[in-house]
N, C-alpha and C positions, 0 to 999 in steps of 0.2 A: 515637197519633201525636204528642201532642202533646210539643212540645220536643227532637223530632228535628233534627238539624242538619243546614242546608243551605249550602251551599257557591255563593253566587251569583257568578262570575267576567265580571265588566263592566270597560270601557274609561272609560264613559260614565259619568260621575261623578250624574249625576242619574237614568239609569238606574238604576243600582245601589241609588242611596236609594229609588226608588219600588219597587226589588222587595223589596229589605230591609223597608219601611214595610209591605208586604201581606203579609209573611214572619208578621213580629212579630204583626201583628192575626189571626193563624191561629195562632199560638201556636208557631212552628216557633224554632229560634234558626240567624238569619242570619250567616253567616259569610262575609266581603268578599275578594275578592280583585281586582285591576284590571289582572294580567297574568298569561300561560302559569306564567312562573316561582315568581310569588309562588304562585299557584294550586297549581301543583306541588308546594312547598314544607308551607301548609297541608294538603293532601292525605294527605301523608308522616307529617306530625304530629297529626294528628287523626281523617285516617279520616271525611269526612262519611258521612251516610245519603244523599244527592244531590246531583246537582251541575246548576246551571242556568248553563249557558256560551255567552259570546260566541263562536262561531267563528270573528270576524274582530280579535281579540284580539291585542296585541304577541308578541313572542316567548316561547317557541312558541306557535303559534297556534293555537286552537281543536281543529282536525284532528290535529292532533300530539299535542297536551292526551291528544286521543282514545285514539288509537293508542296513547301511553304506556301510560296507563291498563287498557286493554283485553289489553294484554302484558303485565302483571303481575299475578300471580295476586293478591297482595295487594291490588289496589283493582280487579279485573275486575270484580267483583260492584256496583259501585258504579252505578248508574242515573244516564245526561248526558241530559241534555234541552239544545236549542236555548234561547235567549232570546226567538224568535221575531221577532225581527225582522230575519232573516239571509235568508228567502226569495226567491226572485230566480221569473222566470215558469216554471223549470222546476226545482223542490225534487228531487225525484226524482233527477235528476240528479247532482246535489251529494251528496246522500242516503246514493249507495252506494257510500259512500266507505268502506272498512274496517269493514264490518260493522254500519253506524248504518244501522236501519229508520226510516221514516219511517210514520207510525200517523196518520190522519186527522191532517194537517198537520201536526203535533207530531215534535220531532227526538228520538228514544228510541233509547238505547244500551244 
């Protein structure tokens, strides 16, 4: 696993470093995005092995992120996980949104 690349798409500029900072100490190589577009763009060009995504993200937003994704054969395969800090009192809800399960709290695409 080790130096798999992962794709962390944050708004939140201190965010992004702290999950980047835990990325690197696991030995993974963190790769930044801070919007849908740039996210998208990255994506297109690289191909990560996952993606840990804001869902309340600028344009396109998180949801969308998704859906693209999940309609193209070429990055369907690609594993989105939540940031986790996106949960409101009813995950579920939000959840079954185009095809994202929700696994013991964790947002898995």
């Amino acid at each position: 696993m080790m130096g798999e690349r992962i794709l962390v798409v944050e708004d939140d500029e201190d965010m992004r470093t702290v999950l980047e900072e835990i990325l690197k100490e696991e030995d993974y190589r963190a790769i930044l995005a801070q919007s849908g577009e740039e996210a998208l763009k990255i994506i297109r060009d690289q191909l990560p092995d996952l993606i840990i995504l804001d869902l309340k993200i600028p344009k396109p937003n998180g949801f969308e992120v998704t859906t693209l994704l999940k309609d193209n054969f070429r990055t369907a395969h690609i594993p989105v996980m939540d940031d986790f800090r996106n949960w409101c009192l009813a995950p579920e809800a939000s959840a079954s949104f185009q095809g994202i399960q929700l696994y013991d709290k964790q947002l898995v695409v």
